[in-house]
C-alpha positions in Angstrom: 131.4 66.0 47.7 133.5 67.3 50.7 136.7 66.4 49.1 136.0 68.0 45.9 134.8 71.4 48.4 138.0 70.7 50.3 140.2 71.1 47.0 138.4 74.3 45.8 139.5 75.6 49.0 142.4 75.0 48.4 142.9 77.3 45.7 141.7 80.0 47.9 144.5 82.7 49.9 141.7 84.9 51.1 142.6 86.7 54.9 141.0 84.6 57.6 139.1 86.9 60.5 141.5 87.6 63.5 138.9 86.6 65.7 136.7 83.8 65.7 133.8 83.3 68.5 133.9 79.4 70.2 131.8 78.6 72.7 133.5 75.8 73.8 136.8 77.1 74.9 137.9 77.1 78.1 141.0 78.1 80.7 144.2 75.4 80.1 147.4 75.3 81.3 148.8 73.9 77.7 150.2 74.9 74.7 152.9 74.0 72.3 154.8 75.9 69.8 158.6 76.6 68.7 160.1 79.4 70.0 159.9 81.1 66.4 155.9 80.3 67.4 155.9 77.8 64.3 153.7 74.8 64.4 153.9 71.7 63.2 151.5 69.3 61.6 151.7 65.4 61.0 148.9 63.9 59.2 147.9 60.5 59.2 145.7 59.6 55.9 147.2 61.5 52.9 143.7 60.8 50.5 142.1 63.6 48.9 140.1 64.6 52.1 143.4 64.4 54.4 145.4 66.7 52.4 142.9 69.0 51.8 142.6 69.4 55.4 146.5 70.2 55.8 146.0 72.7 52.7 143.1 74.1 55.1 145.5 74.1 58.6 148.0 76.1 56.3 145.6 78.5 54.6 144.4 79.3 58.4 147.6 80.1 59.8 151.0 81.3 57.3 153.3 79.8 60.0 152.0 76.7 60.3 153.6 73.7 58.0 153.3 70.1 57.7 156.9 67.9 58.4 155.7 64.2 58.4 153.1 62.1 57.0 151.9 58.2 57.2 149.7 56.2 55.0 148.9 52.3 54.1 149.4 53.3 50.1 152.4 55.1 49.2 151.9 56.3 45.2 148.5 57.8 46.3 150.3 59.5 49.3 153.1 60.6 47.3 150.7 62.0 44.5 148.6 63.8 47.2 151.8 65.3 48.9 153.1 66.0 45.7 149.7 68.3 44.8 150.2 70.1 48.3 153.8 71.1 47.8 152.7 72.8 44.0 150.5 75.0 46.1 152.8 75.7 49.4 156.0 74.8 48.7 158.5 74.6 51.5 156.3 74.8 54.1 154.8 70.7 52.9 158.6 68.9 54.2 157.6 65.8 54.2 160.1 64.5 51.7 162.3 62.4 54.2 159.6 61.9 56.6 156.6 59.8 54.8 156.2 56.8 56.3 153.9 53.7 55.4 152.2 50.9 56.4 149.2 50.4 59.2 151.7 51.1 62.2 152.7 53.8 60.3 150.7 56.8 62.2 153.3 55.7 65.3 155.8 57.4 63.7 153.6 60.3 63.5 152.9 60.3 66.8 156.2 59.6 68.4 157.5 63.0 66.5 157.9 66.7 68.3 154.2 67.6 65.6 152.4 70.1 67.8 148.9 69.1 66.4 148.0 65.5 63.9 145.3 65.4 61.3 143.3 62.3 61.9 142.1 61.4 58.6 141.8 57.9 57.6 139.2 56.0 57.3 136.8 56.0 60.3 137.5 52.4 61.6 140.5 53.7 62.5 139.6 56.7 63.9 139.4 55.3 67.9 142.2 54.5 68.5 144.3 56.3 66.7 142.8 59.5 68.7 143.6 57.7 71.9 147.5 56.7 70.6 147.2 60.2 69.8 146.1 61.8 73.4 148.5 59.6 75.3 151.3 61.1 72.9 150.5 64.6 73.9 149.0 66.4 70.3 146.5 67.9 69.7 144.2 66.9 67.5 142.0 67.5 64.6 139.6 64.6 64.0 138.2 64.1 60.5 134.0 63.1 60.7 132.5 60.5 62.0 134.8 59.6 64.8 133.8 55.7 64.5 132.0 53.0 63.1 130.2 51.0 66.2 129.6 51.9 70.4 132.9 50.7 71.1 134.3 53.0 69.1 132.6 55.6 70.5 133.2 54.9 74.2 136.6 55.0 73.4 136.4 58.5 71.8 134.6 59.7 75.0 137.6 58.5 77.2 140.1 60.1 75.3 138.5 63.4 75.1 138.2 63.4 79.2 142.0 62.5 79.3 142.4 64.9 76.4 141.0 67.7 78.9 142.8 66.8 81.6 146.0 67.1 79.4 144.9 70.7 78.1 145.3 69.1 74.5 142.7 71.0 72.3 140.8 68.3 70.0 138.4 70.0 67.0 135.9 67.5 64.8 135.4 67.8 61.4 131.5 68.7 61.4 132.0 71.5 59.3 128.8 73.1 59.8 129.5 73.8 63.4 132.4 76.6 62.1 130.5 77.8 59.2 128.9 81.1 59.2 125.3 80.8 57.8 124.9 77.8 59.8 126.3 79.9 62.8 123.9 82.8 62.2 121.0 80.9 61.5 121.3 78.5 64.7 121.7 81.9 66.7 118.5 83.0 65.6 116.7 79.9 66.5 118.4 79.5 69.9 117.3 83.0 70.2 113.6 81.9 70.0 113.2 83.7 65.8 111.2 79.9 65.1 110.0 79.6 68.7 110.4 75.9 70.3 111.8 73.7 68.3 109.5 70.8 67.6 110.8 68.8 65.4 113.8 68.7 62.5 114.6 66.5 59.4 117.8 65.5 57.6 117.7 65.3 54.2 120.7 64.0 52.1 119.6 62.7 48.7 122.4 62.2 46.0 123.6 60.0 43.4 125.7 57.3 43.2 129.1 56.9 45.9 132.3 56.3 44.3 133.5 52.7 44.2 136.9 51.4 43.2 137.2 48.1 40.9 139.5 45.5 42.0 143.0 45.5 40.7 144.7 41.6 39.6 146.9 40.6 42.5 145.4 42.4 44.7 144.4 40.5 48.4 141.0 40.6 49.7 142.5 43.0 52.6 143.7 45.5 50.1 140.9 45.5 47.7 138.4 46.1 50.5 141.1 49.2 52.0 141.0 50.7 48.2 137.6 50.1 48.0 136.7 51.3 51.9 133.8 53.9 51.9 131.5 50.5 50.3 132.3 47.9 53.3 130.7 48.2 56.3 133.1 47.6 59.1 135.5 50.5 57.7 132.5 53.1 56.7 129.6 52.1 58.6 127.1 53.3 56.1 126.6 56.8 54.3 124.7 58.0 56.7 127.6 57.7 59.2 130.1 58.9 56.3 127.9 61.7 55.0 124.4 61.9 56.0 125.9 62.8 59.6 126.7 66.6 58.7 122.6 67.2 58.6 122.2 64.6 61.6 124.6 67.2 63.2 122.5 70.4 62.8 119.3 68.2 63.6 120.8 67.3 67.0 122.6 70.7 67.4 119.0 72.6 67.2 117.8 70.2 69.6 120.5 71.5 72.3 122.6 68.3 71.2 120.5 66.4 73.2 121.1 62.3 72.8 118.1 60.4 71.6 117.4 57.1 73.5 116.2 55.3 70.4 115.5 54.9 67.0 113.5 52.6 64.3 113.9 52.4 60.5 114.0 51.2 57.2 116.7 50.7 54.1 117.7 48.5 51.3 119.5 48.2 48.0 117.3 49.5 45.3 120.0 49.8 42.4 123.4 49.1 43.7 124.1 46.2 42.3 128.2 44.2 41.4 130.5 43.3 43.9 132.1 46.5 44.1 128.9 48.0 45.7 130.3 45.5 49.2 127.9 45.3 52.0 126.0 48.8 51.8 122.2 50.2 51.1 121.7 53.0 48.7 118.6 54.3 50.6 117.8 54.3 54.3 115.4 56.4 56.5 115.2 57.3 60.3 113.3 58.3 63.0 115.0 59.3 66.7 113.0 59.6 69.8 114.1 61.8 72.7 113.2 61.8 75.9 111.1 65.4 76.1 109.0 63.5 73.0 110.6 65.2 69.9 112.0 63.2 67.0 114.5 63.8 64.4 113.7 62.0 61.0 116.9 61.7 58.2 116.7 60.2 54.9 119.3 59.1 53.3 119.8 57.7 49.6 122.3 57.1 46.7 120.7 56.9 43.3 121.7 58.3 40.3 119.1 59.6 38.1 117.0 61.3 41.3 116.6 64.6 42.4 119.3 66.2 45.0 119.0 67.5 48.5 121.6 68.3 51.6 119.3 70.0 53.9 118.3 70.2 57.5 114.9 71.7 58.1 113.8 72.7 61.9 110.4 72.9 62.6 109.6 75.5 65.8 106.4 76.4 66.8 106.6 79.9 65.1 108.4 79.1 61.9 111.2 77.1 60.4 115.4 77.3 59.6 116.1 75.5 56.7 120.4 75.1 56.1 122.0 74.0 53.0 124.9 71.2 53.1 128.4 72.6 53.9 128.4 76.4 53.7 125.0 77.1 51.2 122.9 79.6 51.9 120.5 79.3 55.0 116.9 80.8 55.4 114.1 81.5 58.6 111.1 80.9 57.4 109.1 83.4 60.3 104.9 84.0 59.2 105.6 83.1 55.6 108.1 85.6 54.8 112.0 84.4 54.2 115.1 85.9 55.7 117.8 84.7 53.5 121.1 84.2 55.9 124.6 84.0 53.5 127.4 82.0 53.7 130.3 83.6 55.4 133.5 85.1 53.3 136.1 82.5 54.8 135.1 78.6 54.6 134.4 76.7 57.5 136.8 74.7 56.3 139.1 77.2 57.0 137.8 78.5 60.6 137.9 75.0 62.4 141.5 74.4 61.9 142.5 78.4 62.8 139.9 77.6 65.7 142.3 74.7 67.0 145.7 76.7 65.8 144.8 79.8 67.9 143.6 77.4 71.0 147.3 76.3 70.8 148.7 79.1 70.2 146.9 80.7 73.2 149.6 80.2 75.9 146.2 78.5 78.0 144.2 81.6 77.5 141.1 79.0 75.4 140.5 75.5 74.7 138.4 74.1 72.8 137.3 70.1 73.1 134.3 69.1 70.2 134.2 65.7 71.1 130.6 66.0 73.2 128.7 66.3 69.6 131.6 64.5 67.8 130.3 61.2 69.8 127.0 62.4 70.0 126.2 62.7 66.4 128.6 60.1 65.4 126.7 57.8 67.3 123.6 58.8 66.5 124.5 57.8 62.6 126.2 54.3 64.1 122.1 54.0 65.7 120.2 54.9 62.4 122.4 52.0 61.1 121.7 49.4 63.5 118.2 50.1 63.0 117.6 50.2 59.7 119.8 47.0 59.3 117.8 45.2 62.0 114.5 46.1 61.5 113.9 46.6 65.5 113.7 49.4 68.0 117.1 49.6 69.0 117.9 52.3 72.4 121.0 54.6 72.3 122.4 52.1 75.2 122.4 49.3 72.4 124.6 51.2 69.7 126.9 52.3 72.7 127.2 48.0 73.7 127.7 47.4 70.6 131.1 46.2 68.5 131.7 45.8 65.3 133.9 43.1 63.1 137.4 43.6 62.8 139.6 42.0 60.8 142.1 39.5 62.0 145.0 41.4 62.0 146.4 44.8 60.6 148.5 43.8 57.9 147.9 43.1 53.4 147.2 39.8 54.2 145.1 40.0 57.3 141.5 37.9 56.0 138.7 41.0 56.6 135.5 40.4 58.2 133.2 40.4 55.4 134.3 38.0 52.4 132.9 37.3 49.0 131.3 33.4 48.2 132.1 32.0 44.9 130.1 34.2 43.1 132.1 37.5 44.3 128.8 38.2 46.3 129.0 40.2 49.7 126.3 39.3 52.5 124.0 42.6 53.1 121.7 43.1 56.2 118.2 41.5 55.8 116.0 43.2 58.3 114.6 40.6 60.5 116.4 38.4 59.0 120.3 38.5 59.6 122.2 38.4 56.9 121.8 37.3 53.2 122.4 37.5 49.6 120.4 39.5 47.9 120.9 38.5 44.5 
């Protein structure tokens, strides 16, 4: 769903607001740019959600274009690079500079870019932003920033070196840069509900994509084609979707950290080896420490009715607001203000948000990586919980690591391999691991 919102933005040349309000900027001391004040992108991850975040960077900013590119698959990156150059022509010149393979993104980073597009798949998020802070760019991090504690830790060191470097780093929570989100969380901050008691994520859908397994292909490479359905590169759809409503949840909360969790999930209808190691359905409670909780629900089912919402409960009313950019309402005494969604995508307005901090001479910064790890690893917690069937604290999810495979190359042997049947082993609650059919 974001990549298909990502490629209708695409199409679109409206002119972006000259000034956009960020709360988290800051004084710096750094800034790149070319003496003609051009930037330049590098992206690592050229799938459909990668590029349509360059065509995003260069809708955001005309002077802005992208001049080198790194992936594991090259026809797809080709194909996707291909797609970006029919809509901007010379400013995608990444003809002589796509590189491939998993040390690829090196390249990347070892060129004069001003800013990289992280947008792989999220196991490889960590340290690819930390490769990418030692290397001096700044930084725009697709969503969620990992897929286990140690992922997250690192994410948390590399945005305090980040700072220390002046390097700007922006997340790809949408919602925080969209305008009826915006609006509405401005009215609830401003007391419209009254206290906020409680909030719930809703993010109800059909069936994810899967991808079949091609003849000759390794275990490694199926299970790379096939990513968003394994565990140890996706870490579940509520870390790889259900987090954008997770995300408003916490921000209404003051992005408070909860110190727990407990819930349920299971496979109700995925079914066939493609499906991997994932639920279709999962729910959550989160505890905080002033007594609140934070309920999501997540499911995959085809045939079911649809929801992306977050609902916050105050004591005087409630803020409901739509998945990425719908319409928002305050619900105040049982009558509904109706908040709209703003003229330029916010889409658009997080990547001139991180172009402008560079551009700035040191004048703002701006560093998301506070809620990036904070909702991020809330996701990673509703997880672990649902999978276990225990309590498990937020100092748990941050101990925790997850399986790796052997090495990074096509013939690397994954974590998670099929038995003879071309079964995957799911999560039993309170019972490890299994087969469930």
């Amino acid at each position: 769903m974001q990549s298909q919102s990502r490629r209708d933005f695409l199409k679109a040349g409206a002119a972006l607001s000259a000034a956009v309000a960020v709360s988290q900027f800051r004084s710096t001391p750094r800034v790149h740019a070319a003496e003609n004040n051009e930037l330049k992108l590098g992206i690592v991850g050229c799938g459909g959600r990668g590029c349509g975040a360059v065509g995003n960077a260069l809708t955001a900013d005309p002077n802005v274009k992208l001049t080198i590119a790194a992936d594991v698959v090259e026809g797809r990156a080709k194909a996707q690079l291909a797609a970006l150059k029919d809509q901007f022509g010379e400013r995608i010149d990444v003809e002589d500079s796509l590189f491939i393979g998993f040390d690829a993104y090196k390249k990347v980073l070892e060129s004069d870019v001003d800013i990289v597009l992280l947008t792989t798949p999220q196991h490889f998020r960590p340290i690819m932003l930390k490769e990418a802070v030692e290397a001096g760019k700044h930084i725009f991090a697709e969503k969620p920033v990992a897929v286990d504690g140690e992922g997250v830790r690192i994410i948390q060191e590399a945005a305090e070196l980040a700072k220390k470097k002046g390097l700007n780093l922006v997340g790809g929570l949408v919602n925080r840069y969209g305008a009826s989100a915006q609006e509405v969380m401005k009215r609830v901050q401003d007391g419209v509900i009254g206290d906020v008691v409680t909030a719930r994520g809703d993010r109800m859908g059909g069936s994810c994509w899967m991808r079949p397994r091609v003849e000759g292909q390794t275990e490694m490479e199926y299970q790379m084609t096939n990513w968003l359905n394994f565990n140890w590169i996706a870490s579940e759809f509520i870390n790889d979707v259900t987090i954008h409503q997770l995300d408003i949840a916490l921000w209404s909360f003051g992005d408070a950290t909860p110190i727990g969790a407990y819930g349920l999930g299971g496979r109700l209808t995925r079914r066939g080896p493609d499906a991997g190691d994932m639920y279709d359905s999962m729910s959550t409670v989160y505890e905080f420490a002033d007594g609140r909780s934070l309920y999501a629900f997540s499911r995959q089912i085809p045939g079911c009715f649809s929801s992306g919402t977050t609902t916050i409960s105050g004591s005087k009313g409630r803020a409901v607001i739509g998945n990425l950019e719908s319409v928002a309402s305050v619900f105040v005494n049982g009558e509904e203000t109706k908040i709209p969604r703003g003229s330029v995508s916010g889409y658009v307005v997080e990547h001139k948000v991180l172009i402008d901090a560079v551009r700035s001479g040191g004048q703002t910064y701006v560093n998301n990586a506070s809620y990036m790890t904070n909702s991020t690893g809330a996701a990673i917690l509703g997880r672990m919980a649902a999978y276990s069937g225990q309590y498990v604290t937020w100092d748990e999810m941050l101990a925790s690591v997850g399986d790796k495979p052997s090495e990074y190359s096509w013939d690397a042997v994954p974590p998670t391999l099929p038995d003879e049947k071309g079964r995957y082993k799911i999560a039993l609650p309170g019972a490890g691991w299994g087969y469930l059919d």
